[in-house]
C-alpha positions, 0 to 999 in steps of 0.5 A: 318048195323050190320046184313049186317055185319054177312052176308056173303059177297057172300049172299049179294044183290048188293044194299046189299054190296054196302050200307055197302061198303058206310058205310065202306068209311064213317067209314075209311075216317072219321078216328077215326077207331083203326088201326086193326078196319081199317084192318079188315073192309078195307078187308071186304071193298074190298070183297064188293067191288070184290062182287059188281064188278062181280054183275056188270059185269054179269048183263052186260052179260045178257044186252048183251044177251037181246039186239034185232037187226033188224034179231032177238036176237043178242049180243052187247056190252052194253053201260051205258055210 
């Protein structure tokens, strides 16, 4: 996980931001993180979070994009549910 830390967030796979988000929960929940530690991970927490979010969301566009209809392409909301 360190490396993934000197990463910029932005550079980062979603498979990539989301084990070090995972870390990151484990690290806050388990307590034993000095408070500016806490800080400065939690930030880095929801930058991966923000990052994972809009990786999301335009991999959903692009389901959209591809559904076929009967006529040819066409563009449905995609359903994940």
């Amino acid at each position: 996980m360190s490396d993934a830390k000197s990463k910029p967030v932005e550079k980062m796979s979603f498979e990539e931001a989301l084990a070090e988000l995972e870390g990151i929960v484990r690290q806050l929940e388990a307590g034993e993180v000095e408070l500016e530690k806490s800080i400065a991970i939690y930030e880095r927490g929801a930058a991966l979070k923000a990052h994972c979010d809009a990786r999301l969301k335009s991999a959903e566009l692009k389901v959209e994009q591809i559904v076929q209809g009967a006529g040819g392409p066409t563009t449905e909301p995609a359903s994940f549910e």
